[in-house]
N, C-alpha and C positions, 0 to 999 in steps of 0.2 A: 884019711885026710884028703883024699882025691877030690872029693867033690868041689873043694875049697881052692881048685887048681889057679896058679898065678894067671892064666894067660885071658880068665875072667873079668881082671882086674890090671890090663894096659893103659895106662894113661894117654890122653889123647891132649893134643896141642892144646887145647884150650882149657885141660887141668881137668875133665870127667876122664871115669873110665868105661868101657864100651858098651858095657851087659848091666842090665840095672837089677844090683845088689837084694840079696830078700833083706827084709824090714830089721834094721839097726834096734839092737835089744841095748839097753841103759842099764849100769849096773851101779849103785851108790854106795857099797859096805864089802869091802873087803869081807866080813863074815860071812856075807849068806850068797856066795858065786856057787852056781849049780857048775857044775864037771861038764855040760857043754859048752860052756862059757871062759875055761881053761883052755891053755896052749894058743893066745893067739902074738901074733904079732904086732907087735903096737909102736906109735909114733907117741911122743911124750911130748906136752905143753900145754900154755894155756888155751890158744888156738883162737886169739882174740882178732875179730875178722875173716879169719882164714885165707890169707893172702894168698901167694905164689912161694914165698920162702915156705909156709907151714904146707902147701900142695907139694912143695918138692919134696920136706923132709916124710908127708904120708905116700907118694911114690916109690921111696927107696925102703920106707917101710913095707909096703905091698909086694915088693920083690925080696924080698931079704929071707923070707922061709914059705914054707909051703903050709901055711896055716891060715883064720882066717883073722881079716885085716882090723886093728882095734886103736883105740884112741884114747891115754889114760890122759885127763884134764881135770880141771876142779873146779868147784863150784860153794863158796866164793871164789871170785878171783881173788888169788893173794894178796894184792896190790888192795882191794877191796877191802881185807880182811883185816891189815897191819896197817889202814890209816881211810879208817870208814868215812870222816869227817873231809875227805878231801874231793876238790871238784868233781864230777862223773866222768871218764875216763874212755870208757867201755864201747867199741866199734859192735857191738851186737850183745845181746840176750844170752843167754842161756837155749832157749828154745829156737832163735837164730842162729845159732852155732851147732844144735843137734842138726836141725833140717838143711845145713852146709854139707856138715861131715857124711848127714845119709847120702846127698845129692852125688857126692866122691866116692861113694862105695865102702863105707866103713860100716861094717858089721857089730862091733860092740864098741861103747861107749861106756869107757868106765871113767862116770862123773863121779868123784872122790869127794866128799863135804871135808872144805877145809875149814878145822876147827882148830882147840886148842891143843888135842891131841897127834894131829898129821904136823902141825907147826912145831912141833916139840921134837921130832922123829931124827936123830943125826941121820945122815946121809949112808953109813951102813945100817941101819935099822931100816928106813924106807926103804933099799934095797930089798932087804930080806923082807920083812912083815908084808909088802903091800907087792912090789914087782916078783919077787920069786914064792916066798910062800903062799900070799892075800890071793894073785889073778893069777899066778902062774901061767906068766908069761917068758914063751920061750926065745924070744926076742923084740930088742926096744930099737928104736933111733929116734937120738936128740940135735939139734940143732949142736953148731961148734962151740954156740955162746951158753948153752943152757949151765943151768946151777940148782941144785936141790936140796935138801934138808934143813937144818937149824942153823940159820946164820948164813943161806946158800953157800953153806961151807964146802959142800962138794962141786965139782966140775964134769963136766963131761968126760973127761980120763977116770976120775972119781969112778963113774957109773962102769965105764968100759973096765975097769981091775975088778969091781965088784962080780962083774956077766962073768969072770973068765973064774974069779974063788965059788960063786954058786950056780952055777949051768946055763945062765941065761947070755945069749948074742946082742952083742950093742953097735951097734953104726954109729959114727957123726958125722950127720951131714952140713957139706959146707953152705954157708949162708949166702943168698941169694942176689944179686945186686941188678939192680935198672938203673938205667944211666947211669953207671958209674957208680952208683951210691947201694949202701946195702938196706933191701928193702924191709921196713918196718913197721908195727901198730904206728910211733910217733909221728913218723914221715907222715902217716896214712891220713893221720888226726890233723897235720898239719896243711893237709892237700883241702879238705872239706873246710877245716875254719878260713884257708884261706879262698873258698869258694870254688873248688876246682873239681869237680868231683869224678872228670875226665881222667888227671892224675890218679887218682884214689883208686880207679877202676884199673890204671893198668898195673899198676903196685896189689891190687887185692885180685885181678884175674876174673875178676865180677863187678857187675855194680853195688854201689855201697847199698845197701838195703835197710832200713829199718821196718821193724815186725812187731806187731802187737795186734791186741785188740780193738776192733773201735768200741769209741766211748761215747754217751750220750753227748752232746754236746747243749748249746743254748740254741739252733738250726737258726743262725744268723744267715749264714750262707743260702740255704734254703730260701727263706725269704727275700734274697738281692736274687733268687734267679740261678744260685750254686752250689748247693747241697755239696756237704764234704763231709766225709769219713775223719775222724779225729783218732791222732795216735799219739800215746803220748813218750816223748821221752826221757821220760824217770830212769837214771841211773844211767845215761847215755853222752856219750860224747857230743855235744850239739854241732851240728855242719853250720857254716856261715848263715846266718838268719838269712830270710828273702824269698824268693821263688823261683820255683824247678819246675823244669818237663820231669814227669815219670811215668816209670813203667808199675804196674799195681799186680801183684797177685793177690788172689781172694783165696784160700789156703782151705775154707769149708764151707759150708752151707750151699743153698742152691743155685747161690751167685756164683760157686765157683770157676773160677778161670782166670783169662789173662784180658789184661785191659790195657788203654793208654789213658794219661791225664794229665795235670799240672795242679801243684800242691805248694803249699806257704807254710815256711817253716818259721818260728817267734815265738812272738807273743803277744800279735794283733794288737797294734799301738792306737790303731782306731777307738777299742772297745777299752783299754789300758786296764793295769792290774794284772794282766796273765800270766801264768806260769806258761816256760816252751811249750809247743806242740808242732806236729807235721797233721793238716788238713790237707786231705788230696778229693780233688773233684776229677772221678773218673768220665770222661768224655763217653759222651752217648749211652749212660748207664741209666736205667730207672729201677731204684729199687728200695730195700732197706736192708744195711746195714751192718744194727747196730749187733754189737757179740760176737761177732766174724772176726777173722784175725783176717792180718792185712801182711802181706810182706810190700813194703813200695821203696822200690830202687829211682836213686836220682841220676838221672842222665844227663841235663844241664843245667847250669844256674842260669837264669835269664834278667834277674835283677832283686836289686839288695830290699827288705821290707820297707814301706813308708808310711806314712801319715797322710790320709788324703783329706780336702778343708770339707768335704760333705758325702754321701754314699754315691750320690752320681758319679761324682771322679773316681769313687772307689771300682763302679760297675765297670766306669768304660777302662780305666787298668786291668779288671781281672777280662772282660773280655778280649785287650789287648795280650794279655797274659797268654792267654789260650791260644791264640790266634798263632802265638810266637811257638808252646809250645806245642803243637801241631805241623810244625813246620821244623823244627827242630825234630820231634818222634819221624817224621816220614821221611827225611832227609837220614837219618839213623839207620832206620828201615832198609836205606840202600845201598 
């Protein structure tokens, strides 16, 4: 277990840790865990965002044994799963939330498909079946408020009587507060609709990011003179409609890297009928594209979407647009 030593994995003020992690292995089935993917240490939740509360409770995780560091979450989200029909929720992806948790140094991901079977589990059954028999994991920590099984009939004391009747160590760690208030996915949800996405960054310890693919679009932009990358957000929390300075990663292909730009998040009231999307027009880019995944963080809101009476007033707002968010990225910059 040496190699796996804690002092790899210190957390640094701004919530990484020092040494960058080998590649995070994903595990879905309690059934088929291979024996070097047993004995780790893990932080337990949904990890929606990955704020500063869920980097402190994977911090106290990372020190808590000498093993290496894991993350049991699920996939649906619960909340997703027990009321599918309700608005979209969700501060990140699935595939945004792995590429978090790798960025933190977590070594396995054991993303659990919650179905009707995990939903069924009373709270000593998922102990046994899934934390001590399934991953055999030699210790967990959960936040103070966590709940688990059928009816979130267990508690966090719950889990800690379980660790001590079947061999596994449990933490609770306590919950995290910024000014004054205890930080949350809601709070977080509430910072972005309300346009703030400065707050959201210092509650989530990053900027908020949305991550997808781009998608063909109808290259309306293109033709005013602004080519954007289109991302859509299906199953997403929508941040306050309008427009953002961002920062853009290009996550593959030969465009990969890092960019600056300004992006319109709605539903293009010009062209009307749309469903949401985020278009970001990366500054000083030429390229294509389309099939690349995008990670694009919002850095500031610069103003709410509108309706302009023809495309000229459209152009000289996005080129006011720009102008603002380049001024806003390099003022950032310093």
């Amino acid at each position: 277990m040496g190699r796996h030593s804690m002092r790899c994995r210190q957390p640094l003020q701004e919530g990484k840790w020092q040494d960058t992690p080998r590649r995070m292995r994903t595990i879905r089935d309690t059934t088929y865990v291979q024996p070097q993917d047993r004995g780790a240490t893990a932080a337990i939740g949904n990890f929606d965002g990955v704020h500063v509360g869920h980097q402190a409770v994977l911090g106290i995780a990372a020190r808590a044994a000498d093993a290496p560091l894991g993350v049991l979450t699920f996939e649906p989200h619960p909340r997703e799963y027990f009321a599918p029909a309700a608005p979209p929720f969700r501060l990140m992806n699935a595939a945004a939330r792995a590429h978090r948790l790798q960025s933190l140094g977590v070594e396995l991901l054991y993303e659990m498909s919650f179905n009707d079977r995990l939903a069924s589990l009373s709270p000593e059954a998922f102990s046994k079946d899934v934390i001590h028999e399934g991953l055999g994991l030699v210790h967990v920590t959960v936040g103070a408020d966590f709940c688990f099984g059928k009816g979130r009939a267990g508690s966090a004391e719950t889990l800690q009587a379980h660790g001590k009747e079947m061999g596994f160590g449990v933490t609770i760690a306590q919950l995290v507060a910024e000014n004054g208030d205890e930080v949350s996915s809601t709070r977080i949800r509430k910072a972005l609709s309300d346009g703030k996405p400065e707050d959201a960054a210092a509650m989530l310890g990053h900027l908020h990011r949305i991550e997808g693919e781009v998608l063909r679009g109808d290259q309306r932009g293109r033709e005013l003179g602004y080519p954007t990358a289109n991302i859509s957000l299906d199953g997403l929390h929508p941040p306050r409609f309008g427009v953002y300075a961002v920062r853009v990663e290009v996550l593959d292909g030969t465009a990969a890297g890092s960019y600056e730009g300004v992006a319109s998040l709605g539903v293009r009231p010009m062209f009307g009928g749309n469903a949401p999307n985020l278009e970001a027009h990366l500054f000083d880019f030429f390229g294509d594209l389309y099939g690349m995944s995008l990670s694009i963080a919002l850095v500031a809101y610069l103003r709410p979407e509108m309706k302009f009476e023809s495309l000229e007033a459209l152009v000289a707002a996005m080129d006011d647009d720009s102008a603002k968010a380049r001024s806003v990225l390099a003022g950032a910059n310093g």
